[in-house]
C-alpha positions in Angstrom: -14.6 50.9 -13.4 -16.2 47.7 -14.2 -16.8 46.7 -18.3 -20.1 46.9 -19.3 -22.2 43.1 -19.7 -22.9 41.9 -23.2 -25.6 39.8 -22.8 -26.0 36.9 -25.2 -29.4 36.3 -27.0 -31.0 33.0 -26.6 -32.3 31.0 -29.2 -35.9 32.3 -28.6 -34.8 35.4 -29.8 -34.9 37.0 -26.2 -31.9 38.5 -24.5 -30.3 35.9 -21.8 -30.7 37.0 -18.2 -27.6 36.8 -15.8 -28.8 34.4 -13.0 -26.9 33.1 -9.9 -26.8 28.7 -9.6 -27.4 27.8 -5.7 -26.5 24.1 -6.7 -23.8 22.1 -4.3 -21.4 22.1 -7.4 -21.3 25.7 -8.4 -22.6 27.6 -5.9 -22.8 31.4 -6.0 -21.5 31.1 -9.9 -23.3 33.4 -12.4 -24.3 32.3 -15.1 -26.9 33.4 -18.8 -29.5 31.4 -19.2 -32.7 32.3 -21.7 -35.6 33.7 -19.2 -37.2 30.9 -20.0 -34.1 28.5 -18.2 -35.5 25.2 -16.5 -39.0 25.5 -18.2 -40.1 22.1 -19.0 -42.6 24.3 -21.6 -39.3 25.9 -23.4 -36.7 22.7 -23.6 -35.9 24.0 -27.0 -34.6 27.3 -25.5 -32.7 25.9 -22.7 -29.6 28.3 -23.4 -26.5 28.7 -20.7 -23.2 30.3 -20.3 -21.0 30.4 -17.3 -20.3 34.3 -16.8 -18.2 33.9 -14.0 -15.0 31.6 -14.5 -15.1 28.4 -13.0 -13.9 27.9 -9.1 -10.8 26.2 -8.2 -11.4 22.9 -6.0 -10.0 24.2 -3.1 -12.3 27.6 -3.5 -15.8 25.1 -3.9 -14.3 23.5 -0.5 -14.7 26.5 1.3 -17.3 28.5 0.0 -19.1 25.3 0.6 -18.1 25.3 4.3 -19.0 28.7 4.9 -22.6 28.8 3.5 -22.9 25.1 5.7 -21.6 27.4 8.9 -24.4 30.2 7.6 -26.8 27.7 7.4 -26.0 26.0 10.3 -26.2 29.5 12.5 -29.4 30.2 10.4 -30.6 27.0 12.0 -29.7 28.2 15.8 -30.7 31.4 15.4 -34.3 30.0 14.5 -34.3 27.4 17.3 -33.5 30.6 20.2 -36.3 32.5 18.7 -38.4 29.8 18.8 -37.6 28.9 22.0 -38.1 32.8 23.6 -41.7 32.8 21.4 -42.5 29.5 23.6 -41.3 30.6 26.9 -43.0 34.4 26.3 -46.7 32.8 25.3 -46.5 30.2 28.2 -45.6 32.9 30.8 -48.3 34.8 29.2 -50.6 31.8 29.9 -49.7 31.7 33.5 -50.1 35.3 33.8 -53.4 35.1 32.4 -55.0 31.8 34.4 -53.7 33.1 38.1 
């Protein structure tokens, strides 16, 4: 059974949400950050905490590999569909103007 989260308070007096970084350096990492996190309007409030211990090199090398693989089959996957769509309105064209 998993502890329970304590989740820091920001600054700002507001409980710190647990929010998941997409960056090339620490991706998939959770981290708190005030609600508010990134806002240009709250700067003042910008607090942050890693909740998840930092990655080991080798462990950013492949997680980074693997979501470049996902992508990369996201990509094909997109093109075929595309492609099928393409071929399926042209034949209905044809169909249509014989």
């Amino acid at each position: 059974m998993e502890e329970p989260v304590e989740f820091p308070v920001c600054g700002c007096g507001i409980l710190a949400q647990l929010k998941t970084s997409w960056s090339i350096d620490n991706p998939r990492m959770r981290f708190f950050g005030c609600k508010d996190h990134g806002s240009l309007l709250h700067r003042a409030y910008r607090f942050f905490s890693w909740f998840d211990p930092l990655m080991t090199p080798h462990a950013r090398v492949v997680l980074l590999g693997l979501l470049k693989r996902i992508n990369k089959n996201e990509v094909q996957r997109r093109k075929k569909r595309l492609c099928w769509f393409i071929i399926s309105v042209v034949c209905i064209v044809m169909i249509w103007f014989v």
